[in-house]
N, C-alpha and C positions, 0 to 999 in steps of 0.2 A: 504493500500500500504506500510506504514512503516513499517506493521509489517509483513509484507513479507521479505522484508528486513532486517528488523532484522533477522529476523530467517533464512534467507541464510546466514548471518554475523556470527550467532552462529557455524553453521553446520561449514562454511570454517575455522571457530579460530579453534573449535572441531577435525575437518579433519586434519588441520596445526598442530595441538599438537601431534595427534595420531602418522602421521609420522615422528615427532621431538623426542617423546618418543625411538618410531619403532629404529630413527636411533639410538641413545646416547646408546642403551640397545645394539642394535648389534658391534657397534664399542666400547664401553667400554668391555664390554664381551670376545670379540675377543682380544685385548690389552691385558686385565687380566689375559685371558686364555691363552697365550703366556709366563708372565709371571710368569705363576704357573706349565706350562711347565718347565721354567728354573730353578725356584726353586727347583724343585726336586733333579736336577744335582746339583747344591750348595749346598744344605742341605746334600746329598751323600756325595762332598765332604769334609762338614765343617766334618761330621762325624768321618769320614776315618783319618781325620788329629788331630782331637780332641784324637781320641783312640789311636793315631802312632807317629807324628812327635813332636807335643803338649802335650802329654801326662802327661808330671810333668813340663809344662810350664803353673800355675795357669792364669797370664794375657795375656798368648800368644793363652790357649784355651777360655778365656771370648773376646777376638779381634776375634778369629775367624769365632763370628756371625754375626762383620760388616760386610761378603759378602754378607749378602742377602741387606744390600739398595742399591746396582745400580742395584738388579733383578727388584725393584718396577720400572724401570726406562725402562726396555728392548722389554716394550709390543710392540715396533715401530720399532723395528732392519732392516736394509737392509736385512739381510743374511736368513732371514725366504723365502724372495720370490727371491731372486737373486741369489742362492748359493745352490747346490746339496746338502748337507749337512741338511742344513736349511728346503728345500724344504720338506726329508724324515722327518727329525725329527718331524716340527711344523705346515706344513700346512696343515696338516690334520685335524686339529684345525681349520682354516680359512675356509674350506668348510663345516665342520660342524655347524659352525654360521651364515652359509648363511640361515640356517633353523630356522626360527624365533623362536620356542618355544625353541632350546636348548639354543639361549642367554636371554630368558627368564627366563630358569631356571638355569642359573648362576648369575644374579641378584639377584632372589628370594634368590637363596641359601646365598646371599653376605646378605644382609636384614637381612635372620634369624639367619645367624649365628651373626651377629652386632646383632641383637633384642639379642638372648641370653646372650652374653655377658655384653651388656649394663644390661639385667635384672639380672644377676647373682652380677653384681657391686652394683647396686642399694640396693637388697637385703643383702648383705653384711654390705652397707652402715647403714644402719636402724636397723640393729641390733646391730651393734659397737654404733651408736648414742644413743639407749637405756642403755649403758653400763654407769656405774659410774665412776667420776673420778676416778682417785689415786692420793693416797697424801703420799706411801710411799717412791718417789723417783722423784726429781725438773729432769724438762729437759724443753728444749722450745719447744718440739713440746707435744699437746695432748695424758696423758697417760690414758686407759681404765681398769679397771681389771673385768674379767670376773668370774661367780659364778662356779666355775667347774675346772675341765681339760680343759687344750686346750695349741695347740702350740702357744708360743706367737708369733704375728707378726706385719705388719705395715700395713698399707693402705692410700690410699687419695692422689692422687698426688695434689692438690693447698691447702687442708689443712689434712697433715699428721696426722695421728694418729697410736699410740701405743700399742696394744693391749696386757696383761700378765692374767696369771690365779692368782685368789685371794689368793692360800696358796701356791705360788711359795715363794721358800728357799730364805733369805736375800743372803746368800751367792753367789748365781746363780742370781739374783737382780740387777748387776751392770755388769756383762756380759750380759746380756739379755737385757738391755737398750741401752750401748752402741752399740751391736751388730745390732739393728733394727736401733738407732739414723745412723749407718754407711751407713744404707742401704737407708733410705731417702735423705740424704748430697752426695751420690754417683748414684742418682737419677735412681735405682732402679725401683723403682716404676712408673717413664715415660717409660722408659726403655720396661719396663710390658707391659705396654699400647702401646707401641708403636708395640709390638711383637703381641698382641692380633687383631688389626688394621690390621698388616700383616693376619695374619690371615686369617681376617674375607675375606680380597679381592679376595690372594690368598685361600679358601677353600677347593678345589679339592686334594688341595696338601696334602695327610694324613701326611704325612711325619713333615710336620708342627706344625700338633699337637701332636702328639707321642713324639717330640722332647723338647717337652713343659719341661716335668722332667728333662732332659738334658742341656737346657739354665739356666734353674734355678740353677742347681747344680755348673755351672760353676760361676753364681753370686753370692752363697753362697761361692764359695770358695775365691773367691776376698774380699765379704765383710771380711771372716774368715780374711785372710793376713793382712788385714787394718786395724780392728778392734784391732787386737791383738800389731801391731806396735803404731798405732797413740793413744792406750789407757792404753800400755806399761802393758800390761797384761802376765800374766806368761802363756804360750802358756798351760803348762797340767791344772793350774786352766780353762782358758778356754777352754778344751776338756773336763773337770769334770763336767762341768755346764750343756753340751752339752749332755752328758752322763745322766744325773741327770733328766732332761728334756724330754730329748728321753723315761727312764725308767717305770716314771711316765706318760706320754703318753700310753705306752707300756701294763701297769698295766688297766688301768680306760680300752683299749681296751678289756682284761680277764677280768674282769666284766662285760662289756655289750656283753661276747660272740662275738668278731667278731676277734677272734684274726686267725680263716683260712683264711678271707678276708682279712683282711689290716694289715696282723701283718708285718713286716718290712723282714721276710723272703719270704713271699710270693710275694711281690708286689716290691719286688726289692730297698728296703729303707734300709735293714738294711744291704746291699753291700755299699750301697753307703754311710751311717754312717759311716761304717769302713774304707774305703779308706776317707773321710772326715777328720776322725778322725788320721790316720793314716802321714794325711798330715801335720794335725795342730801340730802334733808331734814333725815332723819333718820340723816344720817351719823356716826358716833364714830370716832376715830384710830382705828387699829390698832397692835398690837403688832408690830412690827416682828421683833423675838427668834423671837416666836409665829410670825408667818408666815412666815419661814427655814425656823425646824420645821416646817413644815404643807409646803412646798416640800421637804425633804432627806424628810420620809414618802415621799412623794406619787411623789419620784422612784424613791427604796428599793422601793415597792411595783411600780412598775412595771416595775423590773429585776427582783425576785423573780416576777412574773408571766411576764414574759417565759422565765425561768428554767422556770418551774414547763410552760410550754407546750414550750419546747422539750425539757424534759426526758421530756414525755407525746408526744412528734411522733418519724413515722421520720427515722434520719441520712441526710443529704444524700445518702449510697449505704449501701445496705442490700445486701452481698455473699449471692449463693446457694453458698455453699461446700458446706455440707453435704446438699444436694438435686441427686438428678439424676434424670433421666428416660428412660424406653423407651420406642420402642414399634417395632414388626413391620410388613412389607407383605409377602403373597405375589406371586407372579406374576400374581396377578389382580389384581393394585394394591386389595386388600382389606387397608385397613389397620386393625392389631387396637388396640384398646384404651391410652391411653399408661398407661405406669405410673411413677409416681412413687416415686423410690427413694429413702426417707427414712432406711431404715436400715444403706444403704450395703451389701444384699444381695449384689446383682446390680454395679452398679459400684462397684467394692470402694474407687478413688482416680483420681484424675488431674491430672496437672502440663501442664505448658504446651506439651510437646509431647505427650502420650501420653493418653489412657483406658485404663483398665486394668478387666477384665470377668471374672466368676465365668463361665466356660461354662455350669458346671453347674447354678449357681443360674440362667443365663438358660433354659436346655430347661426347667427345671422352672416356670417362669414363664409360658412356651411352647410347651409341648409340641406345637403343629402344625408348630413349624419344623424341627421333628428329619427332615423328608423331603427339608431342602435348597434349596428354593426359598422362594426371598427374600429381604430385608433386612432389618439391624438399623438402628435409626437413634436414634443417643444424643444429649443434650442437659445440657452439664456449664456449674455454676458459673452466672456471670451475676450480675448485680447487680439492684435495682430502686429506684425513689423513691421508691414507694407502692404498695401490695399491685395489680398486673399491669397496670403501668408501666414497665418496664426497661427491658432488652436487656442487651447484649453474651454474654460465657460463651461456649460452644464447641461444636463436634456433630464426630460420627462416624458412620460406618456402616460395615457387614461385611457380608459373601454370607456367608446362614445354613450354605451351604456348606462353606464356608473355614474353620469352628470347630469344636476341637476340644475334648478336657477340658482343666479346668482351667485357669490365669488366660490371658486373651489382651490382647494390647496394639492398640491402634486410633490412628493418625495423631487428633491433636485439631487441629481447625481453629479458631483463634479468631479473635471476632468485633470485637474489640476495635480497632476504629479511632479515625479524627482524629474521626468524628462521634460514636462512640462517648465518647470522653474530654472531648467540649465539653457534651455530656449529662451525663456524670455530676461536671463541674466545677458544673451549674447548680445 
């Protein structure tokens, strides 16, 4: 006998998962998916403004990729279901997640694109680790030198490391260190991580990762600015070093033969050297006052957006207090119509044990069940995430029988479990 019950005990935890999975996959899906809709248009725009209005505005086109964090925030907007607009743009999106395998395969896709990354990190990781110190240049963060060619760079957001090729020029030696120390202390490398995370949630969004060269180059050109002010560097020694670096790069490519695939004309690097270079040229200090301000905006605006998003988005639970619903089956399992009671007609209230019912108002709603055969079956309360998303709330039923005039009380069963409460904590 125990272990009959057990084993219904497993099947119902089993059954309670599957639909707990079921929902979190379709309602994060749908959320995601909304917000990699929006991304697109941001990403469009940061573009358009990066190549036009930004242009020779080095910090004003590195601000310009705080628009995408109130996108990770917009998967919940009123204006997707309430607004013409909205309606055309994004909820094409929401019926298509009503079909369970396509938010299936935007989790999957959220998964591998995360498994990749994380393995591509990893991988990185373990071979920087294999690498020998250096001991031709103190810094306090880990420096590596590696046996070959290679561009030096940094890695490691909680413990940085410094990566240089072993017969990099003394010369080029003290630009090259500073330049990556800039980029760890200007936290760069969260930064990274923080854009790859985008990423992985939004994936749909190609645009995203294409854009990938394009974020980086704007942080390259801040590190440049910074590097060159706070380490009081003669801006053409550090475009020489840059040059110097880039060439030998360049070289060790014409010998392994790949210079039609990745040489810097082909693959659009050695455009971007040139304007790079072209900048650091013509570098001017910076105001330092100024760029605080341009930073304490920049973050101002981004909490006021975020504000302004969450203030237009449903709250994390959106209670159905004041809706409940009807509907009828007779004996012929013909079930009538549900009816939705918005003005508290027919189910006049209900507390946590009890529905409370207008008889009258139900025969009048009903008139075929005044001969006694069938059921009522009511539907109180309940919560949602986003317009028929929910659960929980409560049902009843009555033998049309059993009902008399005037008000009747109904046993309210609620729904309201552990899966229930980890749902509406999401």
């Amino acid at each position: 006998m125990s272990k009959g019950v057990n084993m219904q005990g497993t099947q119902l935890f089993l059954s309670n998962l599957y639909y707990f999975l079921e929902f979190v996959c379709v309602y994060f899906a749908t959320i995601l998916g909304f917000c990699a809709i929006m991304s697109v248009f941001v990403t469009g725009i940061i573009l358009i403004l990066r190549s036009t209005v930004f242009s020779k505005h080095i910090f004003g086109r590195a601000a310009l990729w705080c628009l995408l964090i109130p996108v990770i925030f917009c998967g919940k907007l009123h204006l997707y279901y309430q607004t013409y607009v909205g309606f055309k743009l994004f909820y094409w999106w929401y019926e298509l997640c009503v079909t369970r395998w396509i938010s299936v395969l935007y989790c999957a896709g959220i998964a591998v694109t995360g498994l990749a990354f994380i393995t591509k990190r990893k991988r990185l990781r373990r071979r920087v680790d294999h690498l020998y110190d250096s001991k031709r240049f103190s810094s306090k963060y880990t420096i590596k030198e590696y046996l070959g060619q290679v561009s030096s760079f940094c890695t490691g957001c909680i413990k940085p490391v410094i990566v240089i090729p072993e017969d990099i020029d003394d010369s080029r030696l003290f630009v090259v260190i500073r330049h990556e120390e800039t980029h760890i202390r200007l936290g760069h490398l969260w930064i990274l991580l923080a854009y790859d995370i985008l990423r992985t949630l939004l994936w749909p969004n190609i645009l995203l990762h294409i854009c990938v060269r394009f974020f980086k180059r704007d942080l390259e050109d801040v590190c440049d600015a910074v590097t060159i002010q706070r380490g009081r560097i003669n801006a053409y020694d550090y475009g020489e070093a840059i040059i110097g670096c880039a060439k030998d790069m360049l070289d060790i490519r014409k010998k392994l033969g790949l210079e039609n695939g990745m040489s810097f004309a082909v693959d659009d690097s050695f455009m971007a050297l040139r304007k790079r270079l072209e900048r650091i040229a013509c570098h001017k200090a910076y105001n330092t006052r100024t760029l605080t301000a341009l930073i304490v905006v920049t973050i101002m605006l981004v909490v006021a957006g975020i504000g302004l998003v969450k203030a237009g988005s449903y709250e994390r639970i959106n209670y159905n207090d004041e809706i409940s619903s009807v509907c009828f089956s007779n004996n012929f399992n013909d079930i009538s119509d549900i009816f939705v009671d918005y003005d508290k007609s027919v189910v006049t209230g209900y507390d946590d044990e009890y529905i409370y019912v207008d008889a009258d108002a139900l025969f009048e709603k009903y008139p075929e069940s005044r001969t006694g055969g069938g059921y009522f079956y009511f539907s109180v309360g309940g919560y949602y995430k986003i317009p028929g998303i929910g659960g929980g709330g409560g049902w009843g039923e009555i033998d049309a029988g059993d009902i008399s005039s005037g008000t009747i009380t109904i046993i309210n069963h609620t729904e309201i479990d552990i899966w229930n409460r980890i749902i509406m904590w999401l």
